[in-house]
N, C-alpha and C positions, 0 to 999 in steps of 0.2 A: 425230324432231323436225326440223324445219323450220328452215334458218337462220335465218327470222324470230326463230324461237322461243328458238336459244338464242341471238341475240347479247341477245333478252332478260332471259335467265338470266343470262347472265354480268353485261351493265349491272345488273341487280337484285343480282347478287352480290360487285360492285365497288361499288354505292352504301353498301352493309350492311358491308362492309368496312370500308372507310371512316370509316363512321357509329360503329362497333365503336373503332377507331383512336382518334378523336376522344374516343371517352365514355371509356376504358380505356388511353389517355395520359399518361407521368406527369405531364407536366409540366399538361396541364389539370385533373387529381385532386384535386390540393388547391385551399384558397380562400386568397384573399391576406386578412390583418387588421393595423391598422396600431394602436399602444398609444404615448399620448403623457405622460411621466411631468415631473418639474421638478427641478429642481435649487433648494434653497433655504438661506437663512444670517442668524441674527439679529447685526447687532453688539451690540456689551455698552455699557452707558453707559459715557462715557470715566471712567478713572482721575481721583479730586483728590487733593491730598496738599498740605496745610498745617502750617505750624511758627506754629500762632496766639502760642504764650508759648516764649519761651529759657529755653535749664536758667541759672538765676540763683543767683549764691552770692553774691550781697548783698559788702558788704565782707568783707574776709579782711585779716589780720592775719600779720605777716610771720613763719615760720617756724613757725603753727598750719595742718595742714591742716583742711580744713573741707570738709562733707559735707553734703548735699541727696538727702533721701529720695524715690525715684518717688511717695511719697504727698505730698508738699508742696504743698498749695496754694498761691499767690503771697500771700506777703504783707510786708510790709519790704520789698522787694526779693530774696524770697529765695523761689525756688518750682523746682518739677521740670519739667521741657521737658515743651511736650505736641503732640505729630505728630495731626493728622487725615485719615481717609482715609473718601472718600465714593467708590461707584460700585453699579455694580449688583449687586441683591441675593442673598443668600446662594450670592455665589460665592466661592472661594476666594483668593487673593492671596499671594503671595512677598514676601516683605519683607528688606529687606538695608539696616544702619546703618555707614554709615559713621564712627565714633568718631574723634574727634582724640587724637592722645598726648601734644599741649601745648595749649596757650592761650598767645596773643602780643599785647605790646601792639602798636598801630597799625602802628605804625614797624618792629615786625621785631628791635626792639632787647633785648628781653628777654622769657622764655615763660617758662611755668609748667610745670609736669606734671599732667596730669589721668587718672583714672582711674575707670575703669565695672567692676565686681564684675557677677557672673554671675546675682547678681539683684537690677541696679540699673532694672528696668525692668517696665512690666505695660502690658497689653491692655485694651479693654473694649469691649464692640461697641456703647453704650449711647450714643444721637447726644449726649446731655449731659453728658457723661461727664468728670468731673473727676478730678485726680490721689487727692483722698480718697475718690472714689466705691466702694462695697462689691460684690462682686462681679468685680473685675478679678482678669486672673489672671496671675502672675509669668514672668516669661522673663530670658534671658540677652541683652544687647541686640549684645553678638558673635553670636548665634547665633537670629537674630528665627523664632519658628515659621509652617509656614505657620497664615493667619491667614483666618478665614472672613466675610465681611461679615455685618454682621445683616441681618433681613428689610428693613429700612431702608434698603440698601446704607452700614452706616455701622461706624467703628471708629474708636479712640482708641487710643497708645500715649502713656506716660509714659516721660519718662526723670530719674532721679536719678543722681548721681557724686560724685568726692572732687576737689578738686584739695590741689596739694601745694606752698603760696609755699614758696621757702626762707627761710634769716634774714635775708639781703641781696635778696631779691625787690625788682625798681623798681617804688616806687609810680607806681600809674595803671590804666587800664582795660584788662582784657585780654581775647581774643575768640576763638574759634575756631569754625568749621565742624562742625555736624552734621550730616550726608547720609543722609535718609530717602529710599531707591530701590523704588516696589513697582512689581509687576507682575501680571493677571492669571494664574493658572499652566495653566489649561484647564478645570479640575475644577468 
């Protein structure tokens, strides 16, 4: 063989080499693919929460306690608190009542004693939902269950209680705070 011949060889045997390198490479072996995915999140409709009627005990009579059933309608002056709570539907909700352990007239100058029993209160998921409405279902208002909105996003609780004038109770109007806190809970 002729040097012509093999610097042939060898250039034919350095191009194929090469060429071998290139194809049999790792890093040119595989192919690149690119996957674009999203990140998504619905909010919930906001939380309402209404106290449309106050637990009402009408007149009281010094040294008679006097009691208002969760089923009371308003009427006299004498009906069962009613909390409403509107949002989106059938999700679940925590609920937490904050009960007073007096009633005070205006001024701070004289209070009463009030008291809530373990099933002074009921539920109802039904948007029209009245403290006499059939179907509500009883709770301890210390201790509110979680509570599921209807298809509606809706719910009603009632509250009934006792207070306790004494003999020398001052007449006048007395008042206290009921604190309905819900929250959605995730579920």
């Amino acid at each position: 063989m002729n040097r012509n011949s093999r610097m042939k060889l060898i250039s034919g045997l350095l191009i194929a080499s090469a060429a071998m390198m290139l194809v049999f490479s790792p890093s040119m072996a595989f192919a690149q693919d690119v996957a674009v995915g999203q990140a998504t999140a619905t909010v919930l409709t906001a939380l309402t929460v209404t106290a449309p009627q106050d637990l009402q005990f009408g007149d009281v009579l010094q040294g008679v306690p006097n009691s208002v059933a969760k089923t009371t309608d308003l009427a006299g002056g004498v009906g069962a608190g009613i909390f409403r709570i509107s949002g989106s539907a059938a999700n679940e909700v925590t609920a937490y009542m904050q009960l007073p352990d007096y009633i005070s007239l205006a001024d701070g100058s004289d209070r009463m004693v009030i008291s809530f029993a373990v099933d002074d209160c009921n539920y109802n998921d039904a948007a029209a939902a009245t403290p006499s409405t059939a179907g509500a279902t009883s709770c301890d208002p210390h201790n509110v269950p979680t509570l599921t909105l209807s298809a509606a996003g809706d719910m009603a609780l009632f509250l009934g209680g006792t207070v306790y004038p004494t003999v020398d109770q001052t007449a006048g109007a007395y008042a206290g705070d009921v604190i309905l806190t819900v929250a959605y809970n995730g579920n």
